[in-house]
C-alpha positions as a printed Julia matrix, in Angstrom:
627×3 Matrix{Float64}:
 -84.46  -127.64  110.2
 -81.3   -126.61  108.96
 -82.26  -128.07  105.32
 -78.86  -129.46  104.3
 -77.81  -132.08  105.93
 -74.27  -131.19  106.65
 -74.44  -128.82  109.46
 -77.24  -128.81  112.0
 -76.16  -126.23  114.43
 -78.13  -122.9   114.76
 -75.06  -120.03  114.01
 -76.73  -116.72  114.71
 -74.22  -114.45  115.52
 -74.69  -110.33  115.16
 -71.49  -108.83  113.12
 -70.21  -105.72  113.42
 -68.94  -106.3   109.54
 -69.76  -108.87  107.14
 -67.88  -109.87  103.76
 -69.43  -111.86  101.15
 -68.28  -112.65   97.72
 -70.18  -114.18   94.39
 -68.66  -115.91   92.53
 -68.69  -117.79   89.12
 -68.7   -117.33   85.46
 -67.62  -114.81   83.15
 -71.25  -113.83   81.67
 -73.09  -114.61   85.15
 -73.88  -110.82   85.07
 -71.47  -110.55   88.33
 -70.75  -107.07   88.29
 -74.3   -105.98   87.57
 -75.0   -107.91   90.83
 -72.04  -107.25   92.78
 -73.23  -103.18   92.36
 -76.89  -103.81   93.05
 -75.67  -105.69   96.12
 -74.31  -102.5    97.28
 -76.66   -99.89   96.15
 -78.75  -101.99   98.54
 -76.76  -101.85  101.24
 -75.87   -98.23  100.54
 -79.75   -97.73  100.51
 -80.09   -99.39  104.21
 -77.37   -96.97  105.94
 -74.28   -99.42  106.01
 -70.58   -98.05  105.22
 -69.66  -100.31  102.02
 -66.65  -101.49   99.9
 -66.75  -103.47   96.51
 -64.12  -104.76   94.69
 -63.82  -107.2    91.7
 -62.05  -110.25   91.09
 -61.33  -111.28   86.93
 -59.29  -113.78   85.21
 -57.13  -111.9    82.51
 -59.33  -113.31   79.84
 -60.94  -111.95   76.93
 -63.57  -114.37   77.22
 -64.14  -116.45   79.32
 -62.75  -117.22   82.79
 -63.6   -117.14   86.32
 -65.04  -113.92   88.16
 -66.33  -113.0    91.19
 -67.47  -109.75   92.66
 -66.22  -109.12   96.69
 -68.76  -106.75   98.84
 -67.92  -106.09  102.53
 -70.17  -103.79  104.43
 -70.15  -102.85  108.23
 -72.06  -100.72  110.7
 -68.41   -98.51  111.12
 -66.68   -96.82  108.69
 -64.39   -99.19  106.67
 -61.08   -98.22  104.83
 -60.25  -101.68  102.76
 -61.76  -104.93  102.22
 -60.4   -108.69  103.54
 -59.35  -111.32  102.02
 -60.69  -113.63  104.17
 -64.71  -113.56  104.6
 -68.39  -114.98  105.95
 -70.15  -115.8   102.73
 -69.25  -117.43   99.28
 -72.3   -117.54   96.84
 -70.87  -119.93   94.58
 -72.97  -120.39   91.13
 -70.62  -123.62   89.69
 -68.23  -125.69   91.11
 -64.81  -123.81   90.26
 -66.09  -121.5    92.76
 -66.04  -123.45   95.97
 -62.77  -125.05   95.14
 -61.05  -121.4    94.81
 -62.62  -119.62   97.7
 -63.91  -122.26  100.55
 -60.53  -121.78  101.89
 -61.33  -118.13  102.6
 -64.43  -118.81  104.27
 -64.04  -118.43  107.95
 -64.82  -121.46  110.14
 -68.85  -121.14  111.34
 -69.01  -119.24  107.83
 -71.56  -119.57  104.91
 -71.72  -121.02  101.33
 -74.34  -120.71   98.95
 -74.59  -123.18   96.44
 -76.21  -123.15   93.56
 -77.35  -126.96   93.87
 -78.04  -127.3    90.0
 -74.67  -126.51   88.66
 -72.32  -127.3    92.17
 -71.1   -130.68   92.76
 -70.55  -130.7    96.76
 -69.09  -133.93   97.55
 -65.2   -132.89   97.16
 -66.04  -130.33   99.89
 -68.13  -132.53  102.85
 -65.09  -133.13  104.89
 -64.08  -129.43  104.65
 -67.09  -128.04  105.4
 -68.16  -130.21  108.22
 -64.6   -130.25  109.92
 -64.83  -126.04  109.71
 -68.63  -126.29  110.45
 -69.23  -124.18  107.43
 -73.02  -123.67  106.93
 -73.98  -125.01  103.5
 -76.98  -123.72  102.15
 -78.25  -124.94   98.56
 -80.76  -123.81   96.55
 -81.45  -124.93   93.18
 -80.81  -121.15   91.46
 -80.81  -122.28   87.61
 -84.61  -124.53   88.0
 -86.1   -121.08   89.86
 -84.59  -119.31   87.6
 -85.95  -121.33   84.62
 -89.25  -120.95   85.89
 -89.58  -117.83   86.05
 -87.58  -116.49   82.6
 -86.42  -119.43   80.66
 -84.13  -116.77   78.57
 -82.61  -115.22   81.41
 -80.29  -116.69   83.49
 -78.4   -114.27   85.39
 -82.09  -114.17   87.12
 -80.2   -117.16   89.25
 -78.13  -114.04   91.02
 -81.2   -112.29   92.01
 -83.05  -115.54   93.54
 -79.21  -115.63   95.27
 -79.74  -112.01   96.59
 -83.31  -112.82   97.94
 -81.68  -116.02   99.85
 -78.77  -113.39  101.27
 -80.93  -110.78  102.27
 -83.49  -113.67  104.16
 -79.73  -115.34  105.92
 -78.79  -111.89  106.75
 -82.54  -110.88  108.2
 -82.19  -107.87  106.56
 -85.76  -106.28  104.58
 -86.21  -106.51  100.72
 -88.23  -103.48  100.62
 -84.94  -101.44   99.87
 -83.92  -103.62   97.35
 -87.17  -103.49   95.81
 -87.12   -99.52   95.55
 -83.5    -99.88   94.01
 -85.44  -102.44   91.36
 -87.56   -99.89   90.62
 -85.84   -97.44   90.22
 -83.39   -99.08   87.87
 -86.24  -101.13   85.8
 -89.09   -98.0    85.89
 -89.63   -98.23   82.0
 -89.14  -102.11   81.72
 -92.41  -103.38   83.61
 -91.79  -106.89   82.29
 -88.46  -106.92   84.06
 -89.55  -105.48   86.79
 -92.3   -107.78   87.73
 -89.41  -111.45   87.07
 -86.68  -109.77   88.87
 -89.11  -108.8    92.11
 -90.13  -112.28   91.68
 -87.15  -113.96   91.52
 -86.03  -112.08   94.91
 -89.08  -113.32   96.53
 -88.4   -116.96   95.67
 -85.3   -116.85   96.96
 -86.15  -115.1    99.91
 -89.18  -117.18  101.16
 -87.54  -120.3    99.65
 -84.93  -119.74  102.39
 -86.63  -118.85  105.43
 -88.63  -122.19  104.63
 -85.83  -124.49  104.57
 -83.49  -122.98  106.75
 -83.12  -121.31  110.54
 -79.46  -120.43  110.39
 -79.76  -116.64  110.37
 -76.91  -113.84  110.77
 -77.48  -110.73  111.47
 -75.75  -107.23  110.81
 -75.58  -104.4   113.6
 -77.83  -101.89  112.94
 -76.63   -99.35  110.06
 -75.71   -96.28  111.24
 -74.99   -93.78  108.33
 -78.29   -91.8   107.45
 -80.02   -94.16  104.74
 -79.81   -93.19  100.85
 -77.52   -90.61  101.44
 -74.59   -91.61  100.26
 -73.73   -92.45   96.51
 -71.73   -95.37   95.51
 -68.95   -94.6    92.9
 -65.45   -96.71   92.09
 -62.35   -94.8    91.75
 -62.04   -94.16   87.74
 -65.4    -92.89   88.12
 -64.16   -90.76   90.83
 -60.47   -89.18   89.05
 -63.57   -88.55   85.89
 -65.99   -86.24   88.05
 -63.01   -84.91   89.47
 -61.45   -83.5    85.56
 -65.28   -82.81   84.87
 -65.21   -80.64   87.73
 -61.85   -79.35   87.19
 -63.31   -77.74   83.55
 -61.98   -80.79   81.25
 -63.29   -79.96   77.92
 -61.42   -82.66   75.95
 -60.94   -86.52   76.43
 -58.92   -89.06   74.25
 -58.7    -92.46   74.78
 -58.08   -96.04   74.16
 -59.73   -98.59   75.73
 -57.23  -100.71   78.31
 -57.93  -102.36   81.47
 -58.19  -101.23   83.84
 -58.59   -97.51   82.84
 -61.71   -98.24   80.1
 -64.24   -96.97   82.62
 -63.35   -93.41   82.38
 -63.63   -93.73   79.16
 -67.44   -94.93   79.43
 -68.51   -92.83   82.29
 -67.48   -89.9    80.48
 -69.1    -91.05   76.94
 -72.48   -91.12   78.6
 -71.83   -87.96   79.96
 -70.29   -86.0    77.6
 -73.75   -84.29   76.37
 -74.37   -83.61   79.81
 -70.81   -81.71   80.84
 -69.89   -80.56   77.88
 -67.23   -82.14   77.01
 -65.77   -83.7    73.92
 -65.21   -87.27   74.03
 -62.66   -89.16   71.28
 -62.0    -92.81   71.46
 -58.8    -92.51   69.72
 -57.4    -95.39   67.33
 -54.27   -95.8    70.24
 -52.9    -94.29   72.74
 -49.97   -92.46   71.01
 -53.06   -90.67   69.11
 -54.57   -90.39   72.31
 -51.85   -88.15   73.5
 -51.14   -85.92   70.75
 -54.93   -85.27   70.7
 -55.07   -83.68   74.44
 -51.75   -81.99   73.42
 -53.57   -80.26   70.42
 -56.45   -79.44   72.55
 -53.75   -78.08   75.24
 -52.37   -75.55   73.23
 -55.97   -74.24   71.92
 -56.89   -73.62   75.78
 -58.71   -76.69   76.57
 -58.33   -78.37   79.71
 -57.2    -82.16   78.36
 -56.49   -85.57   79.68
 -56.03   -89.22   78.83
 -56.04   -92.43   80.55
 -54.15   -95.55   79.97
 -52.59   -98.02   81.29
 -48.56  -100.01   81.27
 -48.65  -100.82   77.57
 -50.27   -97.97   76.7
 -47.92   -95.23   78.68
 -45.23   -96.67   77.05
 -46.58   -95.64   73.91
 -47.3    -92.16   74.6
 -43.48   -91.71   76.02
 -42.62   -90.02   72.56
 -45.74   -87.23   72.24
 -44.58   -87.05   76.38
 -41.75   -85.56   75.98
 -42.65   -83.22   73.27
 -45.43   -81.77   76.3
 -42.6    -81.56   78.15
 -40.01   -79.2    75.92
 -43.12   -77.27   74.46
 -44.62   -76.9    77.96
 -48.08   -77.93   76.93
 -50.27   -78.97   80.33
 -51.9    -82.42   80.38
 -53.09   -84.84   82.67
 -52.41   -88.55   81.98
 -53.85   -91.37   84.6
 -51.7    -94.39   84.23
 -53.98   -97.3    85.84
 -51.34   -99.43   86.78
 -51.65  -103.07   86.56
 -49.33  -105.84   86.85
 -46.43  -106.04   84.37
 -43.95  -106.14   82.25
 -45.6   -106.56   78.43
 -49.11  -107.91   79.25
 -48.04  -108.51   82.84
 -51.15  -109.51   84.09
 -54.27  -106.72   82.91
 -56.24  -107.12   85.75
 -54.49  -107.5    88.69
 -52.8   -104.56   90.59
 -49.39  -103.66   91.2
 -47.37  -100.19   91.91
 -44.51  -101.11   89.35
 -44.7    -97.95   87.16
 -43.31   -95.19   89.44
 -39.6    -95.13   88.26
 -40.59   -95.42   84.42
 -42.94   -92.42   85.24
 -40.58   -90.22   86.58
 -37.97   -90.81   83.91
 -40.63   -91.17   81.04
 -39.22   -90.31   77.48
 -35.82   -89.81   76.36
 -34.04   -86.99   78.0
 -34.86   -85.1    80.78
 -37.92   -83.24   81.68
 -40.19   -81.95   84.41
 -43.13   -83.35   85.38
 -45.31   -83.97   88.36
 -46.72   -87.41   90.07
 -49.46   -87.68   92.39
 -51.09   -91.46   93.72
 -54.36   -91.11   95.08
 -54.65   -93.57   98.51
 -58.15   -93.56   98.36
 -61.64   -93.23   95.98
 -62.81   -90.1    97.69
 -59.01   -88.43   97.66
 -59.1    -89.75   93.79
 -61.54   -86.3    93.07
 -59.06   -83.83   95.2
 -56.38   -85.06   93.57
 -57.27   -84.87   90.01
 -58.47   -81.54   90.32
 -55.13   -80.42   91.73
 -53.39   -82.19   89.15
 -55.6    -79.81   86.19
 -54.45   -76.9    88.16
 -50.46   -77.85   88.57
 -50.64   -78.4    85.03
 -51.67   -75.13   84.21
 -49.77   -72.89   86.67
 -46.28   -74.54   86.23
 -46.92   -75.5    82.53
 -45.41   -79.17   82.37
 -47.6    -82.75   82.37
 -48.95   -84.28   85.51
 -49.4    -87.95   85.88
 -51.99   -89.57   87.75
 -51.0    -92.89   89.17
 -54.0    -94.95   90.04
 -53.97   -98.7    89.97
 -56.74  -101.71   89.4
 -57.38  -102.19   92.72
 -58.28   -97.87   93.15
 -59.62   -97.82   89.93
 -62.1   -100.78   89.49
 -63.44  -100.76   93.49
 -65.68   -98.89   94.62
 -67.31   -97.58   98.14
 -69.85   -95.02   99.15
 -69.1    -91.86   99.48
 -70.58   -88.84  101.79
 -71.84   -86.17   99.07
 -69.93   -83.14   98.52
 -69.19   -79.57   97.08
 -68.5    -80.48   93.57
 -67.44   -76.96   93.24
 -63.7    -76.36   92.65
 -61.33   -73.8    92.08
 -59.59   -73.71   88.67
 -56.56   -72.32   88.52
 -55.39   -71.15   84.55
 -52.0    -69.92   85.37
 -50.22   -67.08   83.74
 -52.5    -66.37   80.55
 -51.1    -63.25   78.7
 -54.28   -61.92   76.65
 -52.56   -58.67   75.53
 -49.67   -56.33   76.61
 -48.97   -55.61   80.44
 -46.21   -54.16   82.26
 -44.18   -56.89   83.29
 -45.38   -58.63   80.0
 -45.48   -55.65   76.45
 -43.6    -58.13   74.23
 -45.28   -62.08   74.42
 -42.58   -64.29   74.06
 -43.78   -67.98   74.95
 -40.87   -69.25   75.94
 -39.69   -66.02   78.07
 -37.11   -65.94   80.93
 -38.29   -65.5    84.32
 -37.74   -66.01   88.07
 -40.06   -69.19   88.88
 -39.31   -70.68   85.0
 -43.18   -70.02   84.82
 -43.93   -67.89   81.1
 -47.24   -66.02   79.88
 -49.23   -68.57   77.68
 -51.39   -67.46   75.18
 -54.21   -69.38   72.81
 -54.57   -69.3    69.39
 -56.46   -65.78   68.13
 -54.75   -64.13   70.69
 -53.06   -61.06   69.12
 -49.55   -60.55   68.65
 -48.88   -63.97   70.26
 -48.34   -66.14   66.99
 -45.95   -69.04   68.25
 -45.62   -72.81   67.54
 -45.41   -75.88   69.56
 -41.41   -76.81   68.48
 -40.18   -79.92   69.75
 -36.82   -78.83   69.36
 -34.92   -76.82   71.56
 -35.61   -73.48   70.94
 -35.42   -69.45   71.84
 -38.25   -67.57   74.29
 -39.63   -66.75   71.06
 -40.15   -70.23   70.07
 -37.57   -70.47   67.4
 -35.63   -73.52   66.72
 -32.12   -74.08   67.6
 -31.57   -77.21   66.29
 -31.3    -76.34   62.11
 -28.91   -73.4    61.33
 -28.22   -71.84   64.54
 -27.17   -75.61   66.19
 -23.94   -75.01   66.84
 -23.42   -70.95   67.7
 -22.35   -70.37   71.0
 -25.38   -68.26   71.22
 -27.35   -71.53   70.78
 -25.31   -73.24   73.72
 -25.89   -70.49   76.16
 -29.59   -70.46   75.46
 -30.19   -74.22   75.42
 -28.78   -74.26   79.08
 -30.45   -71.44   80.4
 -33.69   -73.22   79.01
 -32.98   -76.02   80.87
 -32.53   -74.24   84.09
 -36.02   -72.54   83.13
 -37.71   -75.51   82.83
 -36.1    -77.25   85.96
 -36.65   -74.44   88.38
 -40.13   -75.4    87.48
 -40.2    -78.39   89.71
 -37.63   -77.0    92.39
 -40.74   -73.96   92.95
 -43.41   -76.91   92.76
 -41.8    -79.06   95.07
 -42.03   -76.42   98.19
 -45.49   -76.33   97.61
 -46.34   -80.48   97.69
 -47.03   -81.8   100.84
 -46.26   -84.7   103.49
 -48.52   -86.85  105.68
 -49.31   -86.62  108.93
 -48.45   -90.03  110.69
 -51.7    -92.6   111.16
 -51.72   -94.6   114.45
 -49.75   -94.56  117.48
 -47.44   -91.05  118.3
 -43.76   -92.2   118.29
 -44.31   -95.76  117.97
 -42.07   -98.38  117.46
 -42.79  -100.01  114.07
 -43.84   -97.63  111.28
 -44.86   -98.7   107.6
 -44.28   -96.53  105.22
 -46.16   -96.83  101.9
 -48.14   -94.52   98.7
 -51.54   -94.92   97.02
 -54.06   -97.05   96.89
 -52.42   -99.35  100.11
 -53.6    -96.6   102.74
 -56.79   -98.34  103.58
 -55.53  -101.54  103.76
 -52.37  -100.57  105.78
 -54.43   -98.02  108.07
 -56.78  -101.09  109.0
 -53.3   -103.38  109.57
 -52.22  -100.45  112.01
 -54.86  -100.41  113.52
 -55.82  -103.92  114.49
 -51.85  -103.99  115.51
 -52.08  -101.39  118.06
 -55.39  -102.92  119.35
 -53.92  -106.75  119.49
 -50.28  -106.57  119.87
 -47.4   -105.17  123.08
 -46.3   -103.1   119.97
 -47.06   -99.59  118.94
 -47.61   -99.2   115.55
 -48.05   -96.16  112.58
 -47.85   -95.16  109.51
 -46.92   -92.66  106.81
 -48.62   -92.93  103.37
 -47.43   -90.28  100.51
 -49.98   -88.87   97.84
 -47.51   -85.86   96.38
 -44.86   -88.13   94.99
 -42.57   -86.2    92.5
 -40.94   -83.81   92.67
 -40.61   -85.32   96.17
 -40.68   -82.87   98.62
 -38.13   -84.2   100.83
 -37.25   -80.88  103.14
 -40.91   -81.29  104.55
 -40.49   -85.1   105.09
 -37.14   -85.04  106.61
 -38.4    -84.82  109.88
 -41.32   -87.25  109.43
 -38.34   -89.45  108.71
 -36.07   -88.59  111.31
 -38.59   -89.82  114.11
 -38.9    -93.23  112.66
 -37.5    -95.94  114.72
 -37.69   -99.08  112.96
 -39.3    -98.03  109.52
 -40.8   -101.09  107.08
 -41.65   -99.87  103.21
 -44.41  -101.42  101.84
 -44.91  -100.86   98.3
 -46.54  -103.4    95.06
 -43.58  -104.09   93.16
 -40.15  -105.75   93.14
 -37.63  -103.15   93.42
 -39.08  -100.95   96.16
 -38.88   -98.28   93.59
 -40.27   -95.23   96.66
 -37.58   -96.48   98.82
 -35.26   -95.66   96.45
 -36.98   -92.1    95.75
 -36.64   -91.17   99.14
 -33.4    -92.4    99.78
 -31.93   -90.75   96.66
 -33.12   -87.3    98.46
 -32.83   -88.49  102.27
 -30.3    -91.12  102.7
 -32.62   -92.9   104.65
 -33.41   -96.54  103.89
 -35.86   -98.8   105.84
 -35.06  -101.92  108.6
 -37.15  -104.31  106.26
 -39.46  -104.07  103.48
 -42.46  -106.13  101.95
 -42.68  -106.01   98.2
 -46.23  -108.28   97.8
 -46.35  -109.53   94.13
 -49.06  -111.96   94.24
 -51.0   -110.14   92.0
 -54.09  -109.51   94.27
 -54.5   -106.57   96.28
 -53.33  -106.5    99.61
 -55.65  -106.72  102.62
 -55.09  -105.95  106.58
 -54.83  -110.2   107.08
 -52.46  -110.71  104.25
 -50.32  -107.82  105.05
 -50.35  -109.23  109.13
 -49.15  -112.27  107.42
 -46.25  -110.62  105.78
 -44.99  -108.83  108.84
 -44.83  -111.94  110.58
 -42.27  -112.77  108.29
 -40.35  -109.27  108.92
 -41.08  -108.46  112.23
 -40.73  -110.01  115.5
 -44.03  -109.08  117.42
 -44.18  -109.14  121.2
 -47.46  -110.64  121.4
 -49.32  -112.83  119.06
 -51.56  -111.44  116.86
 -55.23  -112.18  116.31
 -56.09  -112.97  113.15
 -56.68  -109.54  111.68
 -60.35  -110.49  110.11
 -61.53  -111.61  113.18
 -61.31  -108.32  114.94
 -63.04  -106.69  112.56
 -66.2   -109.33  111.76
 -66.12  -111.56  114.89
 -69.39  -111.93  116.14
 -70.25  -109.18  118.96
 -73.0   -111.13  119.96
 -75.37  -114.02  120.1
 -79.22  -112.86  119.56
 -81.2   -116.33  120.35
 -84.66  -114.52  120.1
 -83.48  -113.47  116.37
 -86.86  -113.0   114.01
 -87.23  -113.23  110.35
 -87.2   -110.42  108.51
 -89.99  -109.46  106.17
């Protein structure tokens, strides 16, 4: 029987890929379930993507947690998907429109009112299952409700035919010293499970995994930039908590014992910054992480790291803005006020991670820039990098740290330390405190190579002039030496093709699954170029990347297509089109397919993009229950 009424057809297609999303109330423990979900499905072998979805509410609100998983390796998640597990009714009225027709919603039956949605889900032959989550849950713990998500899981894993032993392992491995919890929770997956299989025979089932299982390690991006300064020798980490940067913060508080590192949650973020600087100019690898409102605090202390050449690393989380903007959705608007942050002008360096794995690479590089060329480096993540996650192949977490020029006592190119000394690459010795014979202070105002200011009684004196440009050319030549060294993509897709999107950051995945469902379903040829070295842009190396585009469409997360106007600044190169999404949530392959119908005129219609990558490969009629 199919056990609701609505829908009696038996679905059971086998997927390639499979996206599901949960979805209900702030305080529904959704993230908690959302990662068990794929620890699970991490344990069974399958390549997996998570990625959350919050009102920007203190309290309150509607949530939902998005896992997609897939027998191939994934690069981004879609917006459109299979399942909805929908705990109240809010939940079906904001995503039943992203289920795909033949899809599946869960109900919980005790809290979801249904009627509003018959026609909808009969005309799209949706397959409604409800079960009663809140009763089974009641019966089982009356003070714990979130065990409704966990009779939801069992009820997934039985529609999916996939086995609970897995799950049960991660269970006990997570609950080892709580018995009590242990025994509820394995309960409540078995009622859900068996509750399932008895009143339902609409079954779905997943290609076989194919990645080795429980040997990857799930990890979201923040977690990934902090094990990347942890392995990059960070010794020192202030902080205030903002979304959507606060998990570095945590991860690295429970770990501080453990790397030795000292962790401050600092009373704001303009403390936050003159903390790492501090720690800077003792020898200690520093960083902090913020976010919009935040940076824009810390643009004062930023430009004092800049004219006393103090290295730091600052991740700026970006999230949509101006003022509050809105704190938890994601958007690539912070670029320009990066480059020109704090009064005056000063070097720096800007890198944008395009993926969770890259995130570690990246931040390690940034710690050693920092160092050699003696200036700040900015991280810029965003929500949608920092707050997903994926699983990751394990890894060398081994990495080379690079101090720079450290002068630790007379040499021959160095008798006499001067901090502030003259020389070809703008680069001078740097010593720590206790060093002897290398007394010097951290003056914000322009001063001599000794460190001396110029701005009290020698402001004025020719002598003063002369050496106040000839420190700016120091500092500047800085960044002209840097900039040979940063690096261009290679282009993603289709050699010389006709369309080419250029974008930076976190879009890669999302843009490299766009390409490549457009090459496979269109008469076009499509690629792409996606940046990670950002400033000082090195625009001799992507002059010719440039040169061999043919119709060229920049894609970036904010209004003013502030990259464009990076590159053509250096190039004189400016796109055919552009798509500048500002929705607020991050864009997928099928929403960005959507745009460029808008932009582009396609030779051949396009399949919907989701539908190449989870449309059914087969249909198994001889399909048994899993156990």
């Amino acid at each position: 029987m199919s056990g609701n009424g609505v829908n009696k057809t038996k679905f059971r297609p086998i997927f390639q890929r499979f996206g599901l999303r949960i979805a209900g109330a702030a305080g529904d423990g959704l993230q908690s379930t959302g990662l068990l979900i794929q620890k699970y499905l991490n344990r069974l072998g399958y390549y997996v993507i998570g990625h959350p979805g919050t009102q920007s509410t203190i309290r309150g609100g509607h949530v939902w947690q998005h896992v997609e998983f897939s027998s191939k390796e994934i690069s981004s998640f879609q917006r459109k998907l299979n399942l909805v597990v929908a705990l109240n009714t809010q939940s079906v009225e904001i995503h039943i429109s992203d289920i795909f027709d033949n899809g599946y919603l869960l109900i919980n039956s005790d809290k979801v009112k249904i009627d509003n949605f018959t026609d909808e889900i009969v005309r799209r032959n949706i397959n409604l299952i409800s079960v009663p989550l809140t009763s089974f849950a009641r019966e089982i713990e009356v003070k714990t409700g979130v065990l409704a998500n966990t009779i939801a899981i069992g009820a997934i894993i039985a529609l999916l035919n996939l086995s609970r032993e897995p799950l049960c392992e991660t269970l006990q491995k997570r609950f080892s010293s709580k018995k009590a919890i242990l025994d509820y929770t394995k309960k409540a997956l078995d009622v859900g499970f068996y509750y399932y299989n008895e009143n339902y025979d609409v079954y779905a089932k997943i290609e076989a995994p194919t990645l080795k299982p429980k040997h990857r390690f799930l990890i979201s991006g923040n977690e990934m930039i902090a094990l990347g300064a942890v392995s990059s020798g960070l010794k020192f980490l202030a902080q205030y908590p903002i979304t959507p940067a606060s998990s570095i913060l945590t991860y690295l508080i429970k770990r501080a014992k453990k790397y030795g590192i000292i962790v401050k949650q600092s009373e704001d973020e303009l403390a936050a910054i003159c903390l790492i600087i501090g720690a800077s100019f003792t020898g200690a690898r520093a960083m902090t992480a913020s976010s919009g409102p935040g940076i824009s605090l810390m643009s004062e202390a930023f430009g004092y790291a800049s004219m006393t050449e103090t290295p730091i690393v600052i991740v700026n989380s970006m999230r949509a803005g101006p003022s509050t903007g809105v704190p938890t959705k994601m958007e690539q608007a912070d670029l320009n006020s990066s480059i020109h942050m704090s009064h005056g002008e000063s070097p720096r360096a800007i890198f944008a991670p395009r993926n969770i794995r890259e995130a570690f690479d990246i931040t390690v590089k940034a710690f050693n820039i920092a160092d050699r060329y003696q200036m700040p480096v900015i991280i810029l993540s965003d929500f949608a990098l920092s707050e997903s996650t994926t699983n990751i192949e394990p890894f060398d977490l081994d990495s080379n740290i690079d101090r720079g020029l450290i002068w630790s006592g007379p040499t021959e190119e160095y008798p006499i330390y001067k901090r502030y000394q003259f020389t070809k690459n703008g680069v001078s010795p740097r010593a720590f405190p206790g060093t002897k014979n290398a007394e010097h202070i951290l003056v914000g105002a322009e001063h001599d190579e000794s460190s001396h200011s110029l701005s009290g009684n020698q402001c004025g004196l020719s002598l003063s002039g002369d050496l106040r440009e000839k420190m700016f050319e120091k500092r500047f030549k800085k960044l002209e030496t840097l900039r040979n060294e940063l690096t261009v993509p290679d282009f993603y897709g289709e050699a010389n093709a006709e369309f080419t999107i250029i974008a930076w950051g976190s879009t890669q995945g999302a843009i490299k699954e766009t390409i490549d469902t457009l090459n496979e379903t269109t008469g076009n040829s499509w690629n792409m170029l996606s940046f990670v070295d950002i400033f000082p842009f090195p625009f001799e190396a992507a002059r010719p990347l440039f040169q061999k585009i043919k119709f060229g469409i920049m894609f970036e997360v904010n209004y003013t297509s502030q990259f464009e106007s990076l590159i053509h600044h250096h190039l004189d190169w400016k796109p055919k089109t552009r798509i500048n999404p500002l929705h607020g949530e991050t864009p997928t392959p099928d929403t960005i397919i959507k745009e460029l119908y808008k932009v582009v005129k396609i030779k051949e219609p396009v399949i919907e993009a989701q539908k190449i990558a989870t449309w059914p490969l087969q249909t198994d009629n001889n399909l048994s229950v899993g156990k």
